[in-house]
N, C-alpha and C positions, 0 to 999 in steps of 0.2 A: 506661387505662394498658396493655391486652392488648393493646389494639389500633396501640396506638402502639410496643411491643415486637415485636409482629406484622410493622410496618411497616418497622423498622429491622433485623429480621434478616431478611426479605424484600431490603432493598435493601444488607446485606453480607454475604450467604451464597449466596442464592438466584440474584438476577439478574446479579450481576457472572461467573458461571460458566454462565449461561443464556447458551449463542451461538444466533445468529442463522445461519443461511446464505440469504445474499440475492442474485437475482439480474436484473443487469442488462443491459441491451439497449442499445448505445448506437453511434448512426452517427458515422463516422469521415472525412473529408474526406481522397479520395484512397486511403481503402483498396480496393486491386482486389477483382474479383467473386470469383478465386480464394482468397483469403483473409475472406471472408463467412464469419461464424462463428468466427471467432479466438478463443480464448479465454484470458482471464489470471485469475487464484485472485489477490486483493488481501488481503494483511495486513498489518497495521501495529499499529504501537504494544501489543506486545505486553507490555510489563510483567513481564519476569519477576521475580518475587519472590514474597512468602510467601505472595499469594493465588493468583497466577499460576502455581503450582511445575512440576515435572517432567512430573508424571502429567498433569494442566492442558492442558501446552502438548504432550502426545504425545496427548491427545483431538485436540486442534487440527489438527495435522500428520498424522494419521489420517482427520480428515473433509478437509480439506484433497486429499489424493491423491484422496479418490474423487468429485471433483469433475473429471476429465477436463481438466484443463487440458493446454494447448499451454506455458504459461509462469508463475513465477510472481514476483511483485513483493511484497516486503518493504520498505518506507516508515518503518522506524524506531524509535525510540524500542525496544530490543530489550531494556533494562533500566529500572530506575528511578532512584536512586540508589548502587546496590555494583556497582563495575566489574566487581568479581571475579565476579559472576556471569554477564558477556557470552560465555565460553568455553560454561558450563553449557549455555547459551540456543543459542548455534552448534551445539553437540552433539544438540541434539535437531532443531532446524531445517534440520541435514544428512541429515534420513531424509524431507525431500520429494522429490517425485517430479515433474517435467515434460519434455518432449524436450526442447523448446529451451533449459531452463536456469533458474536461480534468479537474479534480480538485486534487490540492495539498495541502498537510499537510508542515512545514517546520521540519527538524529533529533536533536533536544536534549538530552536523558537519555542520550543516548551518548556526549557530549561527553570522561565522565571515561575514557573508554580511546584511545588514542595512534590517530588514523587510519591510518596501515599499520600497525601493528598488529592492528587489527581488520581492513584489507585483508588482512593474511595470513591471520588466524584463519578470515576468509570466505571464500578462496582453497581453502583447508588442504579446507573442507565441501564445496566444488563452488559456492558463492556470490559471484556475480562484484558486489564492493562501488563503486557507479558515485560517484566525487567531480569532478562537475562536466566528464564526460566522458559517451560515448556506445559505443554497439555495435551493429552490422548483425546480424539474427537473421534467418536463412532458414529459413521455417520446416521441420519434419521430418516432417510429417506431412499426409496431405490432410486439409482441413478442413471441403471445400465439395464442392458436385453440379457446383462450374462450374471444379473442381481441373482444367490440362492438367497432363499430366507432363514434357512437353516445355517449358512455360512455367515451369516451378516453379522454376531455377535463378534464373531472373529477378527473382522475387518475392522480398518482404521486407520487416521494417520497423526501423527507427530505435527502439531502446530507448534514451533520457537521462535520468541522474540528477543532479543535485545535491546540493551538500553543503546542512546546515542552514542556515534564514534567519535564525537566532538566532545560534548557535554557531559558525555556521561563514559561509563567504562563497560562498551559492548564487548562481552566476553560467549561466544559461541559455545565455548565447548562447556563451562557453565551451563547456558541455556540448556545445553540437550544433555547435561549427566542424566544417566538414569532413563532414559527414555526407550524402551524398548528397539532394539535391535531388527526384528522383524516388519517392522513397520515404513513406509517411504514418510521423507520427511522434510517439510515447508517452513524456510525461514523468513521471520519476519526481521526484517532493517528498514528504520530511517534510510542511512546512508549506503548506497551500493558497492561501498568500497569496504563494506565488511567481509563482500566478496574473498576478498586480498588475506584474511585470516581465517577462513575454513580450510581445513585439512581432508585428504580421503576417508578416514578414521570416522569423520563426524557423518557420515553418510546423507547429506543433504542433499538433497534432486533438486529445489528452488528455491531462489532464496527472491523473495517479493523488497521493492524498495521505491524511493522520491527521488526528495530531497532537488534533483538538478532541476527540475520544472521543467526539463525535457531540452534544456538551452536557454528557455524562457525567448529570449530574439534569437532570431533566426533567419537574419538575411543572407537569398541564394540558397538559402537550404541549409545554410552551414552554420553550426553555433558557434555565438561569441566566446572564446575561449574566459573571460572575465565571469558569464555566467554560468559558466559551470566548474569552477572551484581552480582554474587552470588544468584542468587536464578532459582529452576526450574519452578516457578508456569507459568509464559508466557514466553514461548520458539520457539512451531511451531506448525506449524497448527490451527485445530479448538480445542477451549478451552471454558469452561462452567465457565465463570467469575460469582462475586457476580449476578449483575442484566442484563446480555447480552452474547451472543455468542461471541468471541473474534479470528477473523482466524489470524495467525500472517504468514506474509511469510517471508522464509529463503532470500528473496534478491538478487540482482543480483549481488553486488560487494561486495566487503571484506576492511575491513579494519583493521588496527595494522596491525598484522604478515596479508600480503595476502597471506592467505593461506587456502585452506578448507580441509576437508577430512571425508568423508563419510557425506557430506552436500553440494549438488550440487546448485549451485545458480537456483534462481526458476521465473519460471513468472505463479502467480496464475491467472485464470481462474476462477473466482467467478459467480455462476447459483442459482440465489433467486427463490424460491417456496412458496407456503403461509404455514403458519406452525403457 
């Protein structure tokens, strides 16, 4: 019985507040040499609530800056259930730091607060909320050994987000009308099975995502097929979708049972190369 008390408050004390900072390497189709080393801070599914609180998600937003990003992407799910907490959550998520900007996706659990609404409230923090649209991001910073300054105007890439695949009506090829052609291009989803609706046409090299918390339990290594929607194909990490790279991250808060185990909540570290 110690040991089984051991285990359960190990898996709603200990590990759902144990973050991870993980970091990836991932080639990019079309990204130029002057932008080798791009970097994005990935969070998602932050949960704020009674486990998740204030103090919680300003650790976060504190390891978070000092991870040198160029940009960072926020994917979702920014509450759990009480809308009335989406403001709280804004408030602390506006003390991130990156040149070129904060962009978010909205998730399923966000459903209960009015999308302009929360467009303004993300607006209001410096967090540009992308529903099924796009943005040209040059970047501000050198990044690479093979930086010209003279070429830098030149350069850039296509940030897209969509709305929820649940909640809302995530329409890709919407987000990116109009989006320059020459440019390599990073989508934003909640759900990694927006995957399953890009086409070749839409030219997207990554598409960033949540939503599964990574399996959330995770006994033997393997996930509960319950916690992640019934099915394994988008679970965690880097994934080889139909037409794009799909990195999913495990998340930083938990929701239903709060509880993890053997799936440490994560802050991804995203480093684009040209590939």
């Amino acid at each position: 019985m110690k040991g089984l008390g051991a285990g359960i408050g190990y898996a709603t004390l200990v590990e759902p507040l144990w973050r991870e900072i993980t970091q990836i390497h991932i080639p990019v189709a079309g990204l130029p040499r002057e932008l080798d080393g791009y970097t994005i801070v990935h969070l998602t599914d932050i949960h704020h609530n009674a486990v998740a609180g204030r103090r919680y998600l300003e650790r976060v937003v504190s390891e978070a800056n000092g991870l040198d990003a160029d940009m960072i992407a926020l994917t979702g799910d920014f509450i759990t259930h009480d809308p009335g907490r989406m403001e709280a959550c804004l408030d602390v998520l506006a003390n991130l730091r990156a040149p070129d900007g904060l962009f978010a996706t909205r998730g399923n659990h966000d459903v209960g607060v009015d999308p302009e609404r929360m467009r303004a409230m993300c607006r209001e923090r410096g967090i540009d909320l992308l529903n099924n649209e796009h943005r040209v991001v040059r970047p501000g910073r050198e990044r690479s050994s093979h930086w010209r300054e003279s070429a830098a105007p030149g350069h850039g890439l296509v940030i897209a987000g969509v709305e929820d695949l649940w909640t809302g009506h995530a329409q890709p090829g919407r987000a990116l009308a109009g989006a320059p052609r020459d440019l390599p291009r990073v989508l934003l989803s909640h759900n990694p099975a927006v995957a399953d609706l890009l086409t070749p046409c839409m030219g997207v090299g990554l598409q960033l995502s949540g939503h599964t918390h990574g399996g959330q339990v995770r006994p033997f290594r393997r996930s509960i097929r319950a916690f992640t929607d019934g099915t394994n194909k988008y679970v965690s990490g880097l994934v080889e979708g139909p037409h794009a790279r799909v990195y999913i991250s495990r998340g930083v808060g938990s929701s239903a049972l709060r509880v993890r185990w053997n799936c440490r909540p994560e802050i991804a570290r995203v480093v684009l190369h040209p590939g």
